[in-house]
Wavefront OBJ file of the C-alpha trace (Angstrom):
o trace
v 90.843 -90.998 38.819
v 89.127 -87.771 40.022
v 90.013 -86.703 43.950
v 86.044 -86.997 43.977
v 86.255 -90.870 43.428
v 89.557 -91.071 45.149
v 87.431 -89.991 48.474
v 85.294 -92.825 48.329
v 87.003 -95.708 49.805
v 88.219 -93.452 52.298
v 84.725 -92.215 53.244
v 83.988 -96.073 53.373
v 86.607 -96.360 56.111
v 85.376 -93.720 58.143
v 81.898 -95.123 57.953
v 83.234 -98.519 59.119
v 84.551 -97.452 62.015
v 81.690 -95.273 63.022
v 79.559 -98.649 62.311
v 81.940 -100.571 64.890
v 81.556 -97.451 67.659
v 85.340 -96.536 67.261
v 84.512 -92.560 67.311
v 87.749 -91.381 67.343
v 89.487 -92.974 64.387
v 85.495 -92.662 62.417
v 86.510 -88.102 63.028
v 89.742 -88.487 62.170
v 88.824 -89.750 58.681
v 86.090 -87.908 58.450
v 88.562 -84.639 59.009
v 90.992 -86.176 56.854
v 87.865 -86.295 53.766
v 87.227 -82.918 54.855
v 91.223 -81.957 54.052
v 90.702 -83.016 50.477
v 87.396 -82.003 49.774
v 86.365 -79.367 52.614
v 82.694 -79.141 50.624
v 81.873 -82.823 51.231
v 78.547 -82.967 52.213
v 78.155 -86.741 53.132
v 82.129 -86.387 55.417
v 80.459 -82.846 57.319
v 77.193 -84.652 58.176
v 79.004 -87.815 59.008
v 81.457 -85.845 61.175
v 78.454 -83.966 62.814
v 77.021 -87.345 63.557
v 80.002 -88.665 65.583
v 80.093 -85.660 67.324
v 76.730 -85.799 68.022
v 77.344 -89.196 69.380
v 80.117 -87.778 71.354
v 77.395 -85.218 73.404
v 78.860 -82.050 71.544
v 75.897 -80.945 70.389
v 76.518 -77.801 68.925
v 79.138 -78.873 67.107
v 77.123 -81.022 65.642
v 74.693 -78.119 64.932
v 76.842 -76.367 63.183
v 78.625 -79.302 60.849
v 75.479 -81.104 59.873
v 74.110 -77.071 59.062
v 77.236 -76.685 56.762
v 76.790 -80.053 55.499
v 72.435 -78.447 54.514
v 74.002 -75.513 52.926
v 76.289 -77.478 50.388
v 73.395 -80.149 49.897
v 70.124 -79.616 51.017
v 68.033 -82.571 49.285
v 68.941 -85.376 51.624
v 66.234 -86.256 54.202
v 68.710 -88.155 57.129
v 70.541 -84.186 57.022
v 68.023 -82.530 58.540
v 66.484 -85.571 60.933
v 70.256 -86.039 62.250
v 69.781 -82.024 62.776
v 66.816 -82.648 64.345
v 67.922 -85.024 67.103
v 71.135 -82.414 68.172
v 68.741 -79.417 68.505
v 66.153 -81.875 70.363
v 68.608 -83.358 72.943
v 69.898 -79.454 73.207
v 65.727 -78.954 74.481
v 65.660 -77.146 71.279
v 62.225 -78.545 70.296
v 61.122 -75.834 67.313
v 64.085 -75.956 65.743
v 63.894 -79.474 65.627
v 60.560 -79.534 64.428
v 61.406 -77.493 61.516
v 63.760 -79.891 60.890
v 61.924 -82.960 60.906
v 59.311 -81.168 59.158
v 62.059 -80.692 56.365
v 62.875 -84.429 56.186
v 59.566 -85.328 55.290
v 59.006 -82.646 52.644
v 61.851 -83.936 51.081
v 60.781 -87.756 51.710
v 57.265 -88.228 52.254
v 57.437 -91.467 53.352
v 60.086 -91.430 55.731
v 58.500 -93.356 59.354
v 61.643 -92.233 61.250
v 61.242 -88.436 60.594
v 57.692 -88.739 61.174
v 58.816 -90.827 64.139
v 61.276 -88.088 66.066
v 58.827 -85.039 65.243
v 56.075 -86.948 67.139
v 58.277 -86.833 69.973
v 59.382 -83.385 69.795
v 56.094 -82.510 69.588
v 55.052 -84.627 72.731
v 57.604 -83.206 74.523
v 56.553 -79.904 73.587
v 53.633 -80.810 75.185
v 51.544 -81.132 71.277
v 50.004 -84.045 72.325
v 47.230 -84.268 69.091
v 49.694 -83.589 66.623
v 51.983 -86.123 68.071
v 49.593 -88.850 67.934
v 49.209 -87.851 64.042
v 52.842 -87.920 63.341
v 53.066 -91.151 65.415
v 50.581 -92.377 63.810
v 51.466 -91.556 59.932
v 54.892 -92.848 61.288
v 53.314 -96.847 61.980
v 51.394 -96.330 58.218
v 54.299 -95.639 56.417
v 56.585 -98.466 59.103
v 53.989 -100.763 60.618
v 56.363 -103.445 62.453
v 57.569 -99.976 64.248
v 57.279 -101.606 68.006
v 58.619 -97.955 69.531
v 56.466 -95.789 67.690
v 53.422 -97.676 68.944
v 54.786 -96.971 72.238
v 55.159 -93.457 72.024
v 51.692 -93.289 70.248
v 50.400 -95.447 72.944
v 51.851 -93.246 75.849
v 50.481 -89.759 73.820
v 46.914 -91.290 73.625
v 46.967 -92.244 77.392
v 48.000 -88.647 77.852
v 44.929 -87.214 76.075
v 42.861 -89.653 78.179
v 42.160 -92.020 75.503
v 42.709 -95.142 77.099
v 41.001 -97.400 74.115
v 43.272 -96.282 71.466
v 46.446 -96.608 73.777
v 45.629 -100.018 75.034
v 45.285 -100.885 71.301
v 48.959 -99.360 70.645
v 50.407 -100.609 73.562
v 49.058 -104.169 72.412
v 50.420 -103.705 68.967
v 53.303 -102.692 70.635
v 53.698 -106.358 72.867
v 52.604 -107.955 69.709
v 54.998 -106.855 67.551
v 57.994 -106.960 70.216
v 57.181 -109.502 72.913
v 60.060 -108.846 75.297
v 58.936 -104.721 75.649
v 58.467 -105.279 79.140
v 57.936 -101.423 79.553
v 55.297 -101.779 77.221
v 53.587 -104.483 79.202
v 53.884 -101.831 81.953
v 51.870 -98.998 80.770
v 49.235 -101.262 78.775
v 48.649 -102.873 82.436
v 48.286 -99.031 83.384
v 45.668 -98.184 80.105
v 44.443 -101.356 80.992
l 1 2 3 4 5 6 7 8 9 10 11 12 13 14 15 16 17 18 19 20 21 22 23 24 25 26 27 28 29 30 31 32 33 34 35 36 37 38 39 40 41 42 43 44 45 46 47 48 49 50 51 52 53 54 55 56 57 58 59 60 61 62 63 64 65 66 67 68 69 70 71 72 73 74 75 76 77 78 79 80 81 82 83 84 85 86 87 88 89 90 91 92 93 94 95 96 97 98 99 100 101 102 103 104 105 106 107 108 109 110 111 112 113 114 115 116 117 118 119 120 121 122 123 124 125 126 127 128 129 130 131 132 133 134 135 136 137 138 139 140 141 142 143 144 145 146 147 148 149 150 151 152 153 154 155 156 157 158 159 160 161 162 163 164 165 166 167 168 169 170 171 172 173 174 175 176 177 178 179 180 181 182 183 184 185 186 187
C-alpha cells in the first residue's frame, strides 16, 4: 500500500467525527493526515472547515487558501473560502470566491446561493436577485433561496415578484414561519 491510500480510512475518521459535531477529535485527525501527507488538499480544507466552525476565521482563511494552492479545481474550496471571508464582513473577497466556485461548476445552486447574499449584503441588490435566482434554476426545491430572493425583491420595491418567492418559499417548506412573516409584509 502507498501512504497515499494508507490516508484514506484515516481521512474517513476525521470526516466522521466532523459529521457527528465532535470538533476536536475531527482537527486532531485532520492534523494527524496533515503529519503524513502535509500537501493533502482534502485534510487542509477539511481542517479549515472545523476551524471555521470553531469561529477562527482566519485560520480558516489561511488553511482552506493552502488547501487552493495545492488543488485549485474543486468548487466546495473556494465556497467554504467564501463563507470565512463573508462572516469576517469580507464581502469582495468572498465574492471572488464564490465567483470561482461557479466557474469551476456551473451548476452549483449553493455557490450561486452564498454570492447572492454577499452581494445583498453588500448592498447589490439586482445582482443578488440574479444569483438567487440562477441559484432556484439550477436547485428549485431550494425553500431558503426563495427567501433570500424574496426579501432582495421586496428591497428593490418589487412586491409582485417577492410575494411570488415568498409563496414558493411556504410552498415548498410549510413550517417557514418567517417566511409567512414577510409574505404577510409583501402581501
Amino acid at each position: 500500500m502507498n501512504p497515499t491510500q494508507d490516508i484514506i480510512p484515516i481521512l474517513k475518521l476525521a470526516l466522521r467525527y466532523h459529521r457527528e459535531g465532535n470538533l476536536d477529535y475531527a482537527k486532531y485527525v485532520y492534523q494527524h493526515v496533515l503529519g503524513i501527507d502535509p500537501q493533502n488538499a482534502d485534510a487542509l480544507h477539511l481542517l479549515g472547515v472545523s476551524v471555521y466552525q470553531s469561529e477562527q476565521y482566519d485560520i480558516a482563511i489561511n488553511l482552506i487558501t493552502q488547501a487552493i494552492q495545492i488543488d485549485s479545481t474543486k468548487p466546495l474550496f473556494f465556497t467554504n473560502l467564501g463563507n470565512a471571508f463573508q462572516k469576517q464582513g469580507k464581502l469582495e473577497q468572498s465574492t471572488q470566491a464564490y465567483q470561482k466556485a461557479i466557474q469551476i461548476q456551473p451548476d452549483y445552486a449553493e455557490a450561486y446561493f452564498n454570492l447572492g447574499n454577499s452581494l445583498r449584503e453588500q448592498g447589490k441588490l439586482k445582482e443578488s436577485t440574479q444569483a438567487l435566482q440562477k441559484t432556484v434554476q439550477i436547485q428549485p426545491d431550494y425553500a431558503e433561496a426563495y427567501f433570500n430572493l424574496g426579501n432582495s425583491l421586496r428591497e428593490q420595491g418589487k412586491l409582485k415578484e417577492s410575494t411570488q418567492a415568498l409563496q414558493k418559499t411556504v410552498q415548498i417548506q410549510p413550517d417557514y414561519a418567517e417566511a409567512y412573516f414577510n409574505l404577510g409584509n409583501s402581501l
